[in-house]
C-alpha positions as CSV (number, residue, x, y, z in Angstrom):
1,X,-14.5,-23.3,32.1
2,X,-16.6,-24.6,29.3
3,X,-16.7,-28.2,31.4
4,X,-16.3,-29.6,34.6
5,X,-14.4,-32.9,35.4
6,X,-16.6,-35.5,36.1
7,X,-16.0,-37.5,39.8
8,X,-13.2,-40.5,39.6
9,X,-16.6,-42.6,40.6
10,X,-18.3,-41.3,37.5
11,X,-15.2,-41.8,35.2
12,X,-14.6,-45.4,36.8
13,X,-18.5,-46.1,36.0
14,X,-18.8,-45.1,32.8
15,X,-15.5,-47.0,31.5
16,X,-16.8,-50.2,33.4
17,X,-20.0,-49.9,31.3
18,X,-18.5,-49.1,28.0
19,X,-16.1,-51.8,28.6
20,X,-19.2,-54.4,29.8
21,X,-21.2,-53.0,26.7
22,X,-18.8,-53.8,24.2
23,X,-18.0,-57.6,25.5
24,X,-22.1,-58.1,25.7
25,X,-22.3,-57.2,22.0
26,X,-19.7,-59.7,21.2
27,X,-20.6,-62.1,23.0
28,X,-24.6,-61.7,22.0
29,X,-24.3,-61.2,18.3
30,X,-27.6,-62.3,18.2
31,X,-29.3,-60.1,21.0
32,X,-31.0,-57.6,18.2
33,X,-32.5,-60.2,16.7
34,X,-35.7,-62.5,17.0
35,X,-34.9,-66.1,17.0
36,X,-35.7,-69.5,18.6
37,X,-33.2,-72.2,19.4
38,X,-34.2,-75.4,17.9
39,X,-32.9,-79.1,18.5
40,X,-33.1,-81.1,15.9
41,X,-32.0,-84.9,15.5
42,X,-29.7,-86.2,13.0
43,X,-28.7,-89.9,13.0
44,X,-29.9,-90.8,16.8
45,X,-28.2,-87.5,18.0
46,X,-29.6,-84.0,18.7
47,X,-27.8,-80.9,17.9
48,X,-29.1,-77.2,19.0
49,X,-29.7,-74.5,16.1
50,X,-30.8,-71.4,16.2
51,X,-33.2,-69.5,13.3
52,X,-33.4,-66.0,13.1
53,X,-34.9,-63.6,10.5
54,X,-32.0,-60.8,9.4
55,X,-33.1,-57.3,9.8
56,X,-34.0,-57.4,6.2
57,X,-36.5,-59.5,6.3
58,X,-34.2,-63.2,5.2
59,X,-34.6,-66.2,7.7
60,X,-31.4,-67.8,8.3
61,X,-30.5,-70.9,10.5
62,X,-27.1,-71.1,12.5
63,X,-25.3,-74.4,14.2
64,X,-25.2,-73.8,17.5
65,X,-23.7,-77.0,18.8
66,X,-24.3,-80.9,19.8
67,X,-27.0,-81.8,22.7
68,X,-24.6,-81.8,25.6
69,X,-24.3,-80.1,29.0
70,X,-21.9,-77.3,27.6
71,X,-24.2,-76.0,24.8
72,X,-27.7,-76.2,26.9
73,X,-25.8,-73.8,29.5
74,X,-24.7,-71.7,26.7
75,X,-28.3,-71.7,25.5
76,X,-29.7,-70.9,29.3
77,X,-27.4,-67.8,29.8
78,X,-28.4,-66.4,26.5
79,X,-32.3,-67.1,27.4
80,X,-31.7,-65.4,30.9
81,X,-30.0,-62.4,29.3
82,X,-33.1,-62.4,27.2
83,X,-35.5,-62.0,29.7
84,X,-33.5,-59.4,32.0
85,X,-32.2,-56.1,31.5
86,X,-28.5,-56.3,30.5
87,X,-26.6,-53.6,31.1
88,X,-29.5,-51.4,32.7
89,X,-28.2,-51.3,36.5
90,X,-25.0,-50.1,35.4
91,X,-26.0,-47.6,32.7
92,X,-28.3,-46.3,35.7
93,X,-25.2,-46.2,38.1
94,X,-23.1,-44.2,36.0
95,X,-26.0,-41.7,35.6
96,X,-26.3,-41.7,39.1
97,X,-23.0,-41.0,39.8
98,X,-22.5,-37.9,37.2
99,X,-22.5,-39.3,33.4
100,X,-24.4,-37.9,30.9
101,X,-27.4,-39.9,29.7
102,X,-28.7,-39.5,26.1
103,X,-32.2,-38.3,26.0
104,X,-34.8,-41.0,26.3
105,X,-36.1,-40.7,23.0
106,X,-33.5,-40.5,20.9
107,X,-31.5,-43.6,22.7
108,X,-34.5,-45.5,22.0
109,X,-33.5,-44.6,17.8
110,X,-29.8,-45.3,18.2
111,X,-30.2,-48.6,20.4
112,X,-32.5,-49.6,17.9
113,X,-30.5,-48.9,15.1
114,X,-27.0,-50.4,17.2
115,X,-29.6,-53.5,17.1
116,X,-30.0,-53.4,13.6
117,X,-26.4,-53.4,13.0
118,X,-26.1,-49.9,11.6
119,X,-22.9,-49.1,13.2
120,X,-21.5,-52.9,12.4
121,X,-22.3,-51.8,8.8
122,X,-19.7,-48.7,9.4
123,X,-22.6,-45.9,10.5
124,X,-21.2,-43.2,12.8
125,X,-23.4,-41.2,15.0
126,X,-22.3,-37.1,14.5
127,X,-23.6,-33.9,16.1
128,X,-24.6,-33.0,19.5
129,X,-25.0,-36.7,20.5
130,X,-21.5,-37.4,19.4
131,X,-20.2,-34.5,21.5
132,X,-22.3,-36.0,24.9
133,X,-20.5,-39.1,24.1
134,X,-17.1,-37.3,24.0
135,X,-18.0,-35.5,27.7
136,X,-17.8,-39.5,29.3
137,X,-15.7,-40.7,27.7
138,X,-12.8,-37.8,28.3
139,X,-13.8,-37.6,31.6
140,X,-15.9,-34.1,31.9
141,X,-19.6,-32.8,32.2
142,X,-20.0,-29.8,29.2
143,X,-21.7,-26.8,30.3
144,X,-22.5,-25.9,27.2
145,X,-23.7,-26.9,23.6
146,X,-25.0,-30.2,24.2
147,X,-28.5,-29.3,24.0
148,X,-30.3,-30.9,21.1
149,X,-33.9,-31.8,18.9
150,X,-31.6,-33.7,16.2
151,X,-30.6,-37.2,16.1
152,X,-27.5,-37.1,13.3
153,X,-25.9,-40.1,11.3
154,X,-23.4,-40.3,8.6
155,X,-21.8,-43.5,6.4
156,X,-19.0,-42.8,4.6
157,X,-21.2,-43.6,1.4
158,X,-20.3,-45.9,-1.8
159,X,-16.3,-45.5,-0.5
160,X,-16.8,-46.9,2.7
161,X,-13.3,-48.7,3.8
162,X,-14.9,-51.6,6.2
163,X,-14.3,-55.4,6.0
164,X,-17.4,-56.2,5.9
165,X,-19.3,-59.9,4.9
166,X,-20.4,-59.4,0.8
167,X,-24.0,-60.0,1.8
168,X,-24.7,-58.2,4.7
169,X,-27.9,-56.1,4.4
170,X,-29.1,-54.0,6.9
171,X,-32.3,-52.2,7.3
172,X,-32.6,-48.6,8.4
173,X,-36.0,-48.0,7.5
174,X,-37.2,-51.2,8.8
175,X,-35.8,-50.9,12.0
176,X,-36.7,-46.7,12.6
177,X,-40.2,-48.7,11.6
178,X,-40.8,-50.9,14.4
179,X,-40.0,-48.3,16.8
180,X,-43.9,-47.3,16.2
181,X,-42.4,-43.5,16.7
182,X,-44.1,-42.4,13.1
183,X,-41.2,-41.6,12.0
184,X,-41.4,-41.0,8.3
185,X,-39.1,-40.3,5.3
186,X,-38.8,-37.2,3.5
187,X,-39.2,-37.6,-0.2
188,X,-36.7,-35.7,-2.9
189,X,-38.5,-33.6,-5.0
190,X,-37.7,-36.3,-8.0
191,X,-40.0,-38.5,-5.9
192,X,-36.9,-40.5,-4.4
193,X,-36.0,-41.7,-1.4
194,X,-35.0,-39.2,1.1
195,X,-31.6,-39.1,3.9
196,X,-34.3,-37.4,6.3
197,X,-36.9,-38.9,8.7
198,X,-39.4,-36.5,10.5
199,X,-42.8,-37.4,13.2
200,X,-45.4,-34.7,11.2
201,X,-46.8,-35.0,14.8
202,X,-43.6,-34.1,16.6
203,X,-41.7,-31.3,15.3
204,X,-39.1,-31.8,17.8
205,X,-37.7,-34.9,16.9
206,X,-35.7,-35.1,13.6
207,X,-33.4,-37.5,12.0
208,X,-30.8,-37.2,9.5
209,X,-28.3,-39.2,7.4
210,X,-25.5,-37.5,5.6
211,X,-22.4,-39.2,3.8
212,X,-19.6,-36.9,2.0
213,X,-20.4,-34.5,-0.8
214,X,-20.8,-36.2,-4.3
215,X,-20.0,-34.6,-7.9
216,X,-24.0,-35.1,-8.5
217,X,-25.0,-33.6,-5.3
218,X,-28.0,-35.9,-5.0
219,X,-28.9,-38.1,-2.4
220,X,-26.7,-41.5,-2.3
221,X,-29.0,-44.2,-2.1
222,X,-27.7,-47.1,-0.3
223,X,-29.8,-50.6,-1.1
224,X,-27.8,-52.8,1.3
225,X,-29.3,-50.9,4.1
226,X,-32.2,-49.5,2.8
227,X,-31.3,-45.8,3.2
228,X,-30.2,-42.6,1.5
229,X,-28.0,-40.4,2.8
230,X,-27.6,-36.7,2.2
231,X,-24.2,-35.4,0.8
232,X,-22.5,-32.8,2.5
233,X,-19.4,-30.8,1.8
234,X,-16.5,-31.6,3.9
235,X,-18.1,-34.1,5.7
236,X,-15.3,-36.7,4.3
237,X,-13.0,-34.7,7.4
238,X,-15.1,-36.7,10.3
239,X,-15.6,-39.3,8.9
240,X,-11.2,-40.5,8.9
241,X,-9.8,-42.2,12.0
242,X,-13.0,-42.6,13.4
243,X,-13.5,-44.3,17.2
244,X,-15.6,-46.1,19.4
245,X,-18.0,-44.6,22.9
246,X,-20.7,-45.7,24.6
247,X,-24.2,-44.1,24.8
248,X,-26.7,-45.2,27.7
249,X,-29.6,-44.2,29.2
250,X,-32.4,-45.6,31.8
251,X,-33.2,-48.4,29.5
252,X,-29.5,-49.6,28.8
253,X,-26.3,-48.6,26.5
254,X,-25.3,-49.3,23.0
255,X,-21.9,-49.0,21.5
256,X,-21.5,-46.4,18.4
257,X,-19.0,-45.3,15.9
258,X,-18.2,-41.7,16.5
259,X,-15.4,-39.0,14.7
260,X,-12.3,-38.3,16.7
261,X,-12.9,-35.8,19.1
262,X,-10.4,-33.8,17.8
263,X,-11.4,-33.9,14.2
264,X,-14.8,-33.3,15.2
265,X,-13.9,-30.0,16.5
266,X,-12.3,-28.6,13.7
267,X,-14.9,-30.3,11.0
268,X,-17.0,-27.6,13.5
269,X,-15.1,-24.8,12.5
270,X,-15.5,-25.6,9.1
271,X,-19.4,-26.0,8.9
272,X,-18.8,-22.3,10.6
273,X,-16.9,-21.2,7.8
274,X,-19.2,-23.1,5.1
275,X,-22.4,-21.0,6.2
276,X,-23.6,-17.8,4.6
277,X,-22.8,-14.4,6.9
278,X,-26.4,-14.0,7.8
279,X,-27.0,-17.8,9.1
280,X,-23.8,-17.9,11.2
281,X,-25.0,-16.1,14.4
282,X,-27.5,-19.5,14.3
283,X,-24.3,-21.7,14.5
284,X,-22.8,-20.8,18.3
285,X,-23.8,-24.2,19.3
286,X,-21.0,-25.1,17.0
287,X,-18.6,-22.7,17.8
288,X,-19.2,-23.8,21.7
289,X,-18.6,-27.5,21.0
290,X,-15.3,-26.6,19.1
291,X,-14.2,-23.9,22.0
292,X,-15.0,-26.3,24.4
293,X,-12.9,-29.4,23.4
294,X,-10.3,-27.2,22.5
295,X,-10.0,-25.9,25.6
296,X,-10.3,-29.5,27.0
297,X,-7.2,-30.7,24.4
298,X,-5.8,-27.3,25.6
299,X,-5.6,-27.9,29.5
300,X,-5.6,-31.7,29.3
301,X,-1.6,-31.5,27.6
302,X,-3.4,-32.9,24.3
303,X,-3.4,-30.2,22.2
304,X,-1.1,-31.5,20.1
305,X,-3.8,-34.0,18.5
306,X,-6.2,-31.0,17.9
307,X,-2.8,-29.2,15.9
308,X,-2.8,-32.4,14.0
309,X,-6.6,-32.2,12.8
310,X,-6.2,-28.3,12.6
311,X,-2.9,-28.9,9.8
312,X,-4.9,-31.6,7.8
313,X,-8.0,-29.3,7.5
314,X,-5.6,-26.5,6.1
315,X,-3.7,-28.4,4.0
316,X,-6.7,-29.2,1.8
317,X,-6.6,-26.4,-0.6
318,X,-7.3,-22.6,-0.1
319,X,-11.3,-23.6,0.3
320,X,-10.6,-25.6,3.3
321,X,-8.2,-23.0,4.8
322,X,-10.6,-20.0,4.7
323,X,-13.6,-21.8,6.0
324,X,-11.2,-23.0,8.7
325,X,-10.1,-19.8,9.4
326,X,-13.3,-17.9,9.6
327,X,-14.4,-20.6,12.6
328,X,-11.6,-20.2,14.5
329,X,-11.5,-16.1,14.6
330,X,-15.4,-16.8,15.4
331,X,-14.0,-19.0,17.9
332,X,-11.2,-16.8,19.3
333,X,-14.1,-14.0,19.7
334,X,-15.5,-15.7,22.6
335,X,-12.9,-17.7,23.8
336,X,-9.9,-15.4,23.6
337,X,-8.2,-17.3,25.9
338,X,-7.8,-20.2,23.6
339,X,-5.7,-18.2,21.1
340,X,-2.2,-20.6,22.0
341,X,0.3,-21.4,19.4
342,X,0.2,-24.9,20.8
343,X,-3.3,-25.0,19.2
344,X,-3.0,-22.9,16.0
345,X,0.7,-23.7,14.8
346,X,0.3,-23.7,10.7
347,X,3.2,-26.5,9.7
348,X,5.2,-24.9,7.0
């Protein structure tokens, strides 16, 4: 077995703080910000604002309500939440209990940039963080493939499908700045921005932002959040039907935008396929992660959902379809076992 289930204890933890995590971010739009409430009186009466400066840099002022007993209780629960550590005792309790916690370090990036509103701005956190995140919230503990010195992001670039307000800016670089970590970004050879942040310092801690391949192949700069991002071929397949988890560690949790387990799997197989013969012994962490939520999908009665992904990847032209193919026979080579039609069905 490639996992183990994780304890009903664990499983009931970890959905109570996703669930916890999610209503705190709604209900504290605000909390990644730096503000003051203000009262100010107009006409004899006092009304409660509160001014804020956007993570680009732009001070705004929102109406928060009149000067009555309902609004200075809203503002004293927001102050409290403020000075505690929401979320912290129960993202420690579902560690306790089994969960997987995302390495101190990079949470520390990610909560920073959940702050920041990347992933309201339609970022998706990929790679072996992503697949951590898929071990809570499926229920299991991997046992193997989810070690990792990468933190990886992706947008879906210029196309992104979001509803999102027409001047919302957010910025990457100024928030991976304040985290003091000297992170710093790699420049293109053309002297532009680069999709790659690195600690010259730390070799062990690296960052990347990647969007879906281009026509120009160049780096997709991306002013409204002050970020380029690195185009990859094939990436476009994780980035479709993507959905929600919830990453935690010591410190607290953070909600993210992740690919669908299932889609993530085969996008796997497909990076397997993409690489040159000599550099794919160097991908069996990917070839792992793939076996090991197919097995999951497999024994779970959900393979039909990997099939699903499996079809759409082949029936994107003969490219697709051999690079697909050459992951899963690397796949099948050390998990035999997998090899079900239930799985592998080609739709005619």
């Amino acid at each position: 077995m490639r996992y183990t289930e994780l304890p009903l204890s664990a499983q009931t933890a970890y959905a109570e703080l996703a669930e916890q995590t999610r209503a705190f971010e709604t209900t504290n739009a605000l909390g990644g910000l730096t503000g003051s409430f203000q009262k100010l009186a107009r006409k004899g009466q006092g009304y409660w604002y509160f001014a804020y400066r956007e993570p680009g840099g732009k001070v705004r002022i929102s109406y928060v309500g009149p000067d009555d007993e309902r609004v200075r209780a809203l503002i004293e629960r927001f102050r409290k939440s403020r000075r505690g550590k929401p979320l912290v005792p129960q993202a420690q309790s579902a560690i306790a209990l089994g969960c997987a916690p995302t390495a101190p370090k990079h949470f520390r990036i990610v909560k920073r940039l959940a702050d920041y509103g990347f992933f309201r701005a339609g970022g998706v956190l990929i790679g072996t963080h992503a697949f951590i995140a898929y071990g809570n919230l499926l229920g299991v503990r991997w046992t193997h493939g989810s070690s990792t010195l990468d933190v990886d992001f992706a947008r879906a670039g210029k196309n992104v499908s979001i509803a999102l307000p027409a001047d919302l800016r957010i910025d990457v670089h100024g928030a991976l700045e304040s985290l003091e970590m000297g992170l710093l970004p790699l420049t293109e050879f053309d002297g532009g921005a680069g999709a790659q942040y690195r600690n010259p310092g730390d070799q062990e801690l690296r960052l990347d932002f990647v969007t879906s391949a281009t026509r120009k192949g160049k780096a997709v700069v991306m002013p409204e959040l002050n970020l380029a991002l690195e185009p990859l071929k094939f990436m476009e397949f994780s980035l479709e039907g993507t959905t929600q988890g919830c990453i935690f560690g010591s410190a607290g949790a953070c909600t993210v935008n992740l690919p669908a387990p299932e889609r993530y799997a085969v996008h796997k197989l497909i990076v397997y396929g993409e690489r040159p013969a000599a550099e794919r012994p160097k991908s069996r962490k990917d070839i792992l992660q793939s076996a090991s939520l197919a097995e999951y999908f497999l024994a779970s009665g959900q393979a039909r959902a990997f099939n699903k992904a499996w079809n759409d990847a082949l029936s994107r032209g003969s490219g697709w379809k051999k690079r697909a193919t050459a992951g899963k026979s690397a796949l099948l080579a050390v998990a035999p076992e997998l090899e079900q039609p239930v799985l592998w069905k080609e739709k005619r």
